[in-house]
C-alpha positions as CSV (number, residue, x, y, z in Angstrom):
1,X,0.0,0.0,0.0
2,X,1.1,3.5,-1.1
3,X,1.5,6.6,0.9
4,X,-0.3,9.1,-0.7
5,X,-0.3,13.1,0.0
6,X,-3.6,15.7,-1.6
7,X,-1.6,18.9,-0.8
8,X,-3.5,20.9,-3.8
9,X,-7.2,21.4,-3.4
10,X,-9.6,23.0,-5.6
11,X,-13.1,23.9,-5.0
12,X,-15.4,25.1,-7.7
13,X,-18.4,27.1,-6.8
14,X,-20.7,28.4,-9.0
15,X,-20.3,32.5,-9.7
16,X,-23.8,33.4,-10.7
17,X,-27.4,32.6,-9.7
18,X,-30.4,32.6,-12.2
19,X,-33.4,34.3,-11.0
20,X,-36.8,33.8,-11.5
21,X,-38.2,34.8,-14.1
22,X,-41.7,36.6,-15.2
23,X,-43.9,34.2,-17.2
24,X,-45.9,36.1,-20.5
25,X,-46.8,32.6,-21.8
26,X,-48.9,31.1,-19.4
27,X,-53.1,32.5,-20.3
28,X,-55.5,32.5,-17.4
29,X,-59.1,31.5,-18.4
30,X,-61.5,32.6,-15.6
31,X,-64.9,31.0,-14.5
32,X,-67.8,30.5,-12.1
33,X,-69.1,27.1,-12.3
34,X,-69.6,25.3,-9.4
35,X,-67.2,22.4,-9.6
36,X,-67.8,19.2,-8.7
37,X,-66.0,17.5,-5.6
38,X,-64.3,14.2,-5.9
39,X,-61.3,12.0,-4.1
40,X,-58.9,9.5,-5.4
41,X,-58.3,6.7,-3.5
42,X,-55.3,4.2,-4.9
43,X,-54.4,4.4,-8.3
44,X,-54.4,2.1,-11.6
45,X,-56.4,-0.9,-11.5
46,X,-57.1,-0.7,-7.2
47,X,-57.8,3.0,-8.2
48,X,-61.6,4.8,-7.9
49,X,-62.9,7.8,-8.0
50,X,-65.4,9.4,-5.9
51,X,-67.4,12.3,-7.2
52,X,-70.0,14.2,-5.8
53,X,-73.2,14.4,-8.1
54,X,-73.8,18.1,-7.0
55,X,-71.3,20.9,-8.1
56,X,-70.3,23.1,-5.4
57,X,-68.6,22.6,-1.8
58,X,-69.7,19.2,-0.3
59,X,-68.6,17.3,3.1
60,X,-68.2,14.2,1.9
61,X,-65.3,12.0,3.1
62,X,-64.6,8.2,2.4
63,X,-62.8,5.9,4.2
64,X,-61.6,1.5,3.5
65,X,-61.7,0.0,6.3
66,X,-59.7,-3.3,6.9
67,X,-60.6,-5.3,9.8
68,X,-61.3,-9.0,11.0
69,X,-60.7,-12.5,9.2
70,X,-63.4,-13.8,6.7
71,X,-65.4,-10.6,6.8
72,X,-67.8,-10.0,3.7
73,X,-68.1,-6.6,1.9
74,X,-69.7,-3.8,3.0
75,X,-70.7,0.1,2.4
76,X,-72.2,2.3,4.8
77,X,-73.0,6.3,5.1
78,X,-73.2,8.2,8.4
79,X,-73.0,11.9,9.3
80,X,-75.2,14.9,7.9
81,X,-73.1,16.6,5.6
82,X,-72.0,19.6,7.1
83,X,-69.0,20.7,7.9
84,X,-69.0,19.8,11.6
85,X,-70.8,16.4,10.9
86,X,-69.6,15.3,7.0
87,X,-70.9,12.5,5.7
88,X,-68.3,9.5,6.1
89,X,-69.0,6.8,3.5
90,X,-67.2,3.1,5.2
91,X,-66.5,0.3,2.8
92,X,-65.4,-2.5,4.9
93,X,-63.6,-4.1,2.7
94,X,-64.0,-7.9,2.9
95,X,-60.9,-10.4,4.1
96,X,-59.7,-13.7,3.8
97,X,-58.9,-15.8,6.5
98,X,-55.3,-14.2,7.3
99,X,-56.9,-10.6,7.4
100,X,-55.7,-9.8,4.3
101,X,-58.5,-7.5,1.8
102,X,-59.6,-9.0,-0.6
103,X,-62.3,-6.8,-2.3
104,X,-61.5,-5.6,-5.7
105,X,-62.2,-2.3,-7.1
106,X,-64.8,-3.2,-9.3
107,X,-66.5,-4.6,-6.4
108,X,-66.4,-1.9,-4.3
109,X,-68.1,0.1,-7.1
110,X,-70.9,-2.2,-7.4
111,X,-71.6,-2.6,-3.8
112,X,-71.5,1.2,-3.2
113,X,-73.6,2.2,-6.2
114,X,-76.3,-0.8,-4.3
115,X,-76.5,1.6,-1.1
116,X,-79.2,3.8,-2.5
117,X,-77.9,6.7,0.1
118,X,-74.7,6.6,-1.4
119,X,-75.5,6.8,-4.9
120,X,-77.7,9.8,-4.4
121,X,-74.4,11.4,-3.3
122,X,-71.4,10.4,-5.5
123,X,-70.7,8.6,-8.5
124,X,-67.7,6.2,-8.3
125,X,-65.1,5.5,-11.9
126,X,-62.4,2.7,-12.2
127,X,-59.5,4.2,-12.6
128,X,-58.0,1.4,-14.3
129,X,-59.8,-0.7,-17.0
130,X,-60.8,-3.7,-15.0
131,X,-60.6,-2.9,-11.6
132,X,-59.5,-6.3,-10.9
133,X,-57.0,-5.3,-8.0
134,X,-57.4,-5.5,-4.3
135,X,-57.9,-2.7,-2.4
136,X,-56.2,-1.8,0.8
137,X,-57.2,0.1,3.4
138,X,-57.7,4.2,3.5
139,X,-57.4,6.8,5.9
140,X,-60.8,9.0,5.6
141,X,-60.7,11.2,2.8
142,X,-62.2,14.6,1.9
143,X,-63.5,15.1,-1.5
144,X,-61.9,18.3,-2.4
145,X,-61.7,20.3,-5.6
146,X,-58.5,22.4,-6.9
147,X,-59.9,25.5,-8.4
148,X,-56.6,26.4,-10.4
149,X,-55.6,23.7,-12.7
150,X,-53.3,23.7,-15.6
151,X,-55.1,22.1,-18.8
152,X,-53.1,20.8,-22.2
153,X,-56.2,19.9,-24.0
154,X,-60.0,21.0,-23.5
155,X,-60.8,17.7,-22.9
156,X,-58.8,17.6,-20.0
157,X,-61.7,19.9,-18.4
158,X,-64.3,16.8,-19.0
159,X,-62.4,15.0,-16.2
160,X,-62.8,17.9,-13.7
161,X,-66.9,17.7,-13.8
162,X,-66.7,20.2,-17.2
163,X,-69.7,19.2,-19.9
164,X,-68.9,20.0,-23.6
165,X,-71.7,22.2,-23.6
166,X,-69.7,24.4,-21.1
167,X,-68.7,27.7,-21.9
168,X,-64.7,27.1,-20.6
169,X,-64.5,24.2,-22.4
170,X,-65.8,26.0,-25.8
171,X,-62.9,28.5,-24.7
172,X,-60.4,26.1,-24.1
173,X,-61.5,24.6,-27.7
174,X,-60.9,28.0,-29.4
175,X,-57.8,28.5,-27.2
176,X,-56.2,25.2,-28.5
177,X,-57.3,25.2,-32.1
178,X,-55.0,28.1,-33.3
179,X,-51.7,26.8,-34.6
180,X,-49.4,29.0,-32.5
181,X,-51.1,27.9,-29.3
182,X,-49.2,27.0,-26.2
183,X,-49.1,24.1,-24.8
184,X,-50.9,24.5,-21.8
185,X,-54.0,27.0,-20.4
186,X,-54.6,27.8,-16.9
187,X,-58.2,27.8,-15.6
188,X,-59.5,29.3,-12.7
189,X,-63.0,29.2,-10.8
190,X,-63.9,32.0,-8.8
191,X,-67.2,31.6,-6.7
192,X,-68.5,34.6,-8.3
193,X,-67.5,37.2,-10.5
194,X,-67.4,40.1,-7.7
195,X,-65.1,37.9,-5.7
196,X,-62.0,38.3,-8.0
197,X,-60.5,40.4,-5.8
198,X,-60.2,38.3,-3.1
199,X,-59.8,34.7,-4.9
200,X,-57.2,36.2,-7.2
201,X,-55.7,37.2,-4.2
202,X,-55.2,34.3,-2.5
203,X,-54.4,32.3,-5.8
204,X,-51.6,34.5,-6.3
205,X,-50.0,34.4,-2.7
206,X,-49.9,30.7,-2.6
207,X,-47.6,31.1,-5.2
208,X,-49.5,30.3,-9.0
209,X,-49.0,33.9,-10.5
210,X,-47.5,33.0,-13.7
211,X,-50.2,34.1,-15.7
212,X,-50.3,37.0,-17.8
213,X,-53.1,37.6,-20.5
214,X,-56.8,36.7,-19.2
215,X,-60.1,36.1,-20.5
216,X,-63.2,34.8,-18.6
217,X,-66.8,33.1,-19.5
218,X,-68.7,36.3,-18.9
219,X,-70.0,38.5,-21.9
220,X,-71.8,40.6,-19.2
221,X,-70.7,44.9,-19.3
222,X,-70.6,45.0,-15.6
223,X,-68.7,41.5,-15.3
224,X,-65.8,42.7,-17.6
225,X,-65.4,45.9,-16.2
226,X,-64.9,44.1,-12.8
227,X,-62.3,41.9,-14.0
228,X,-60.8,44.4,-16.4
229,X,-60.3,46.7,-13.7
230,X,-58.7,44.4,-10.8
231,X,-56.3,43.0,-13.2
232,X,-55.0,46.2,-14.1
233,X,-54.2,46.7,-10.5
234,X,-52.2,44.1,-10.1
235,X,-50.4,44.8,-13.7
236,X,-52.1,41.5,-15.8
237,X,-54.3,42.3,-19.1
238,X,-58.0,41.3,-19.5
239,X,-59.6,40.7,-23.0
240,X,-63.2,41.0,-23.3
241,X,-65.8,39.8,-25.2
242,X,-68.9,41.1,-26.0
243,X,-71.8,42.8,-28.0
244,X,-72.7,45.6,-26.1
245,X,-71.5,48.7,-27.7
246,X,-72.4,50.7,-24.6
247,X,-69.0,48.5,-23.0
248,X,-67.1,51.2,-24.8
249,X,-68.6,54.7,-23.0
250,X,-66.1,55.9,-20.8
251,X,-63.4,53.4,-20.8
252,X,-59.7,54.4,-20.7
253,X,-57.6,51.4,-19.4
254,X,-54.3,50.6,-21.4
255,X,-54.1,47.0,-19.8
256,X,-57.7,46.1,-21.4
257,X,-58.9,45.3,-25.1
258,X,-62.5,45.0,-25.7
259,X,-63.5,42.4,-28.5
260,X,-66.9,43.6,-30.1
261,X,-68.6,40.3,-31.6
262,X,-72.3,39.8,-32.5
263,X,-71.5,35.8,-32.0
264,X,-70.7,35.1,-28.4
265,X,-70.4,31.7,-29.2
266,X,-67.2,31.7,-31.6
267,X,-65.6,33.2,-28.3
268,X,-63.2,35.4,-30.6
269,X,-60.9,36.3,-27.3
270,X,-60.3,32.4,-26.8
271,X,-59.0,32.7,-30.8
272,X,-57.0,36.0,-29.8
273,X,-55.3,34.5,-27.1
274,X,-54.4,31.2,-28.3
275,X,-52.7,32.7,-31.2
276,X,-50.6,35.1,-29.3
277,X,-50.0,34.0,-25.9
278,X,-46.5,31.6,-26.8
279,X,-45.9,34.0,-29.6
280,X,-42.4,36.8,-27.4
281,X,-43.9,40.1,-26.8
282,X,-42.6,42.5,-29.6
283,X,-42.3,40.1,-31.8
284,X,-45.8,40.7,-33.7
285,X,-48.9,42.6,-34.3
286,X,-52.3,41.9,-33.1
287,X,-53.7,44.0,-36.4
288,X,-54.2,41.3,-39.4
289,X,-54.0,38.5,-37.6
290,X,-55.8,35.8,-38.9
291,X,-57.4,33.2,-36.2
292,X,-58.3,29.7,-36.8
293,X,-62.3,29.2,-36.9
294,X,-62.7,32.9,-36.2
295,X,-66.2,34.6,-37.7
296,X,-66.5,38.7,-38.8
297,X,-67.8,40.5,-35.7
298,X,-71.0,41.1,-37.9
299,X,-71.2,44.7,-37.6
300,X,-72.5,47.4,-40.4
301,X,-69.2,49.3,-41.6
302,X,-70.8,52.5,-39.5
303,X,-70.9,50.3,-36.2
304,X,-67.4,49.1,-37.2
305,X,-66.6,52.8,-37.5
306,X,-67.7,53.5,-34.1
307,X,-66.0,50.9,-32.6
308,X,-63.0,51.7,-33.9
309,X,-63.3,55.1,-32.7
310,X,-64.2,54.4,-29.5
311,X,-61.0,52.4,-29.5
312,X,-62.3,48.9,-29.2
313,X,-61.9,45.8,-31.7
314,X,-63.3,44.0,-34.1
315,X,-63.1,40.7,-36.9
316,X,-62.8,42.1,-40.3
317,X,-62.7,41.3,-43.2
318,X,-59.2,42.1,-45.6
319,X,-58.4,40.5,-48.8
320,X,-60.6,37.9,-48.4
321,X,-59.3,36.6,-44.6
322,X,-61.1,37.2,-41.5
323,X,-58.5,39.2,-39.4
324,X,-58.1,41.0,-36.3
325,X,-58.6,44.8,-35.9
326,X,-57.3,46.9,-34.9
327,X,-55.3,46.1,-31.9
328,X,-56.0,49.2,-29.9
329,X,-56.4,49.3,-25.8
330,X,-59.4,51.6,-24.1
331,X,-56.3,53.6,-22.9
332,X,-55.5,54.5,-26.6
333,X,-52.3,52.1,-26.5
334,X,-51.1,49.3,-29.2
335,X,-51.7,46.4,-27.7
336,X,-48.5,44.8,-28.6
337,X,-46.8,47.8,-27.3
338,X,-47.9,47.5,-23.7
339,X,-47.3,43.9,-24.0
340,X,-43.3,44.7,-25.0
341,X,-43.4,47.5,-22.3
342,X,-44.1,45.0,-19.6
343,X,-42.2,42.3,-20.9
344,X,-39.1,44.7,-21.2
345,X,-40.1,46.0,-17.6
346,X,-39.6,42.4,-16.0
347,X,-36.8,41.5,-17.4
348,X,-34.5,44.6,-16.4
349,X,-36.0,44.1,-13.1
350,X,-34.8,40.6,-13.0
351,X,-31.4,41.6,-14.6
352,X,-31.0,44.2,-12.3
353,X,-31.6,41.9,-9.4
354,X,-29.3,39.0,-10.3
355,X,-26.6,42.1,-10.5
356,X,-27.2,42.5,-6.4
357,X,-27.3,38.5,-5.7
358,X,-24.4,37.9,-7.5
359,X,-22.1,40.2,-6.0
360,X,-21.2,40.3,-2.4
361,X,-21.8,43.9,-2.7
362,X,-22.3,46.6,-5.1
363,X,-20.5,50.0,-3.5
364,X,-21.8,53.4,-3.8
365,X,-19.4,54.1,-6.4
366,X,-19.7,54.9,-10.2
367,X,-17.1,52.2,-11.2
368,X,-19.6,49.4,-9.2
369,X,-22.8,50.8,-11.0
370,X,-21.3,50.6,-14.2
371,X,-21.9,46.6,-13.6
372,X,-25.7,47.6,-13.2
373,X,-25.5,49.5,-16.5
374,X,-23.7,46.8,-18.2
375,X,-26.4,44.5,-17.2
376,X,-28.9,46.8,-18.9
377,X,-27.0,47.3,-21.8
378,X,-27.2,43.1,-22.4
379,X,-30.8,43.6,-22.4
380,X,-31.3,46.4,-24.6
381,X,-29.0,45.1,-27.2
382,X,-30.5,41.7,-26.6
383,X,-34.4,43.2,-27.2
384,X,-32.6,45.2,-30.2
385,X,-31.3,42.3,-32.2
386,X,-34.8,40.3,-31.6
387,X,-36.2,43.6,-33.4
388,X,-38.3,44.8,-30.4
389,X,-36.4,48.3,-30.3
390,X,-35.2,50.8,-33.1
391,X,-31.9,50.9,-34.6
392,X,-30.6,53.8,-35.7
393,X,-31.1,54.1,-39.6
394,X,-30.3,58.1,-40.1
395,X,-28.4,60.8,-38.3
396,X,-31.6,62.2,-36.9
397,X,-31.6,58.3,-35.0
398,X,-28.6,59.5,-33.3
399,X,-29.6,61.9,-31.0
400,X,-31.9,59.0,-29.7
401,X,-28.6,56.6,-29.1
402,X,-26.0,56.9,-26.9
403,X,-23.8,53.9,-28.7
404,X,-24.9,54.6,-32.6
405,X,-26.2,50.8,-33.0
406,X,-29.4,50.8,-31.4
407,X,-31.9,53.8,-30.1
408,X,-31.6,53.8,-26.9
409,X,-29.9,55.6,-23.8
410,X,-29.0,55.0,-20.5
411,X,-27.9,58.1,-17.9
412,X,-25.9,57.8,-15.1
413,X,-24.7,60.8,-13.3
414,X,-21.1,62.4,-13.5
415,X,-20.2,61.6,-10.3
416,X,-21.4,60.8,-6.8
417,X,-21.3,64.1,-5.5
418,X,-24.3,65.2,-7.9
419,X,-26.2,62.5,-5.9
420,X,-27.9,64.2,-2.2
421,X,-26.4,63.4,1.0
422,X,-29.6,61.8,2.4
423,X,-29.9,59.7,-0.7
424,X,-26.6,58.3,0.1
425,X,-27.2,58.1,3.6
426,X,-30.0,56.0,2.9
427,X,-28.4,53.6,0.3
428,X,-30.4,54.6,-2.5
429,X,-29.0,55.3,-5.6
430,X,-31.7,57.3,-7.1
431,X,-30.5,58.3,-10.9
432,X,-30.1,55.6,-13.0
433,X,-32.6,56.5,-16.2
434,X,-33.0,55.6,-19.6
435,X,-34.7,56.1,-22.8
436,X,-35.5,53.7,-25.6
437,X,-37.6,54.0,-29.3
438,X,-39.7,50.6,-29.5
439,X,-40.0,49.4,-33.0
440,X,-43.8,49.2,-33.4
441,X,-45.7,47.9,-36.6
442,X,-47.1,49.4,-39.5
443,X,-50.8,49.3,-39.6
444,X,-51.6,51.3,-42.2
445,X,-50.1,53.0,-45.2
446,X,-50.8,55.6,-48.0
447,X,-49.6,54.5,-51.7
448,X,-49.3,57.5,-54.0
449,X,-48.8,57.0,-57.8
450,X,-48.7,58.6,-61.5
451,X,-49.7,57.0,-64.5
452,X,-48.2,58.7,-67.7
């Protein structure tokens, strides 16, 4: 055996720390429908599941039981269904002489679909295909229902208690059809429509707040206004659908677009949505986009006029296609403007803050800021190249760019002493500002000729 000496260590540590970022691909579908309550108990073929026959909060809990040698089968239902006395449906299942269960899942089913009270309660599905495994025994289980959910298909919402007759599900249909859909649409159900404030709330502080872009089941004036309004406050964008041209009277919101549509039913903000949502913000334009399925709004030309006007949007026709118009906000704004906006927003937030967690310490000094700016400049160059801001073209583009590639600036003071006393005192750094052009999209354009 060899001595052997290890007088050269080395350690290797990660430098730098990705943050988390903001998600713009993620919709959020929003409805009211009472949901129905169910458990699963086991899985494959020892798996059931129990669903309540009612939608809406039930106390229902079951529980398998395991007890005693050569015992037979059995379902029974006590309690009164509240929530201080819930009904607990018991299936004894039946054993063999060593104790162990020996009651299938497919017998289970049939013997608690025989108890007459049961049956009025729940409805019970194989998991599997044959149910042909034994069961073991349960602890006593609540049927519950998870409001949020995260779908990949619309028919994913038929095993949640959805019908196809549903308005989500017609959503999620129109949602999925276009080709540029994501792969995935979040659903919510509120209890009602005026208590977004507080469900939204609470969905977002345990932590599912990834959405961006949302559209909901109600066509109601009132209803949209609700939602349009809360979800400005907390910085998401609501797309609305309906045919009341009144919807438009008084409105000035840049985080909402109003769809005007005779046909509620072709649920042309479900199109919208599942067109853009996966598509980067400043990448497109909503005007002329042409959705899969989508029908003309159905307007005269004057009501389109109007509409228009009053800055809302319609389904148009244009060369023969169908196409989104004119991809205006209630505030006045392009639409894919404010998307860019808050898509460039979040991501020199989250630049800026992997500066301060990847550094022991930034110091109040110009040369340490620069690393901020740096950071910044990455970006801007980064959203430049992908075409999302201006580059400069002319010598008047100049004055807008502070490198001569791209039109933007960035302005840092001369020095610290320009900065006041209690601003230092206080650790802020207060003067970091900058300026950019955005590309934009043409919408229209004017076409002059001579004949000779």
């Amino acid at each position: 055996m060899q001595s052997v000496i290890e007088p050269i260590v080395v350690n290797i540590s990660l430098a730098n720390t990705a943050v988390a970022q903001a998600n713009f691909d993620l919709a959020l579908l929003l409805d009211t429908k009472a949901p129905l309550y169910f458990a699963k108990l086991l899985s494959g073929e020892s798996g059931l599941i129990w669903k309540a026959k009612t939608g809406g909060p039930v106390f229902i809990n079951v529980v398998y039981v395991v007890s005693g040698n050569n015992t037979a089968l059995s379902v029974a239902l006590t309690g009164s269904g509240t929530s201080e006395a819930p009904h607990i449906i018991t299936v004894n299942l039946a054993t063999n002489g060593s104790g162990t269960a020996t009651s299938t899942a497919s017998a289970v089913k049939t013997a608690a679909e025989a108890v007459a009270e049961v049956a009025a309660l729940v409805t019970i599905q194989l998991e599997g295909t044959s149910g042909n495994t034994a069961l073991v025994a349960v602890a006593s289980t609540p049927l519950t229902y998870e409001r949020y959910m995260e779908i990949l298909e619309a028919d994913d919402l038929l095993a949640l208690g959805f019908l196809s007759s549903d308005v989500a599900y017609k959503k999620a249909q129109a949602f999925f059809e276009q080709p540029d859909a994501p792969g995935k649409l979040a659903v919510y159900l509120l209890t009602a429509w005026s208590a977004i404030e507080t469900e939204i709330a609470a969905l977002r502080n345990s932590g599912k707040n990834s959405w961006y872009k949302v559209i909901g089941t109600t066509n109601t004036k009132s209803e949209i206004i609700l939602n349009s309004n809360y979800m400005a406050s907390i910085r998401k964008r609501y797309f609305g659908l309906t045919n009341d041209l009144t919807i438009l009277v008084g409105r000035n919101q840049d985080r909402e677009l109003l769809i005007l549509h005779t046909d509620l039913n072709n649920h042309a903000d479900a199109r919208l949505l599942g067109a853009t949502v996966a598509l980067e913000p400043g990448t497109f334009n909503y005007a002329y986009l042409r959705l899969s399925g989508v029908t003309n709004s159905g307007f005269t030309n004057s009501q389109v006029s109007s509409i228009l006007e009053d800055r809302g949007n319609v389904i148009a026709m244009f060369s023969g296609f169908q196409v989104f118009w004119k991809g205006k906000t209630t505030g006045g704004s392009w639409a894919d403007i404010i998307d860019l906006k808050d898509w460039l927003e979040a991501r020199l937030q989250e630049d800026v803050s992997a500066v301060f967690l990847n550094n022991r310490r930034i110091g109040y000094t110009l040369t340490d800021v620069d690393k901020v700016e740096s950071t910044m400049r990455t970006r801007m160059d980064s959203a430049a190249k992908q075409g999302k801001i201006a580059p400069v073209e002319s010598e008047a583009d100049l004055v807008r760019s502070d490198m001569g590639a791209y039109q933007y600036k960035i302005f840092l003071p001369e020095s610290i002493a320009e900065i006041p006393d209690n601003e230092r005192n206080n650790r802020i750094f207060p003067s970091i500002k900058f300026s950019a052009r955005l590309v934009g999209a043409i919408n229209e354009m004017d076409i002059d000729g001579v004949f000779t």
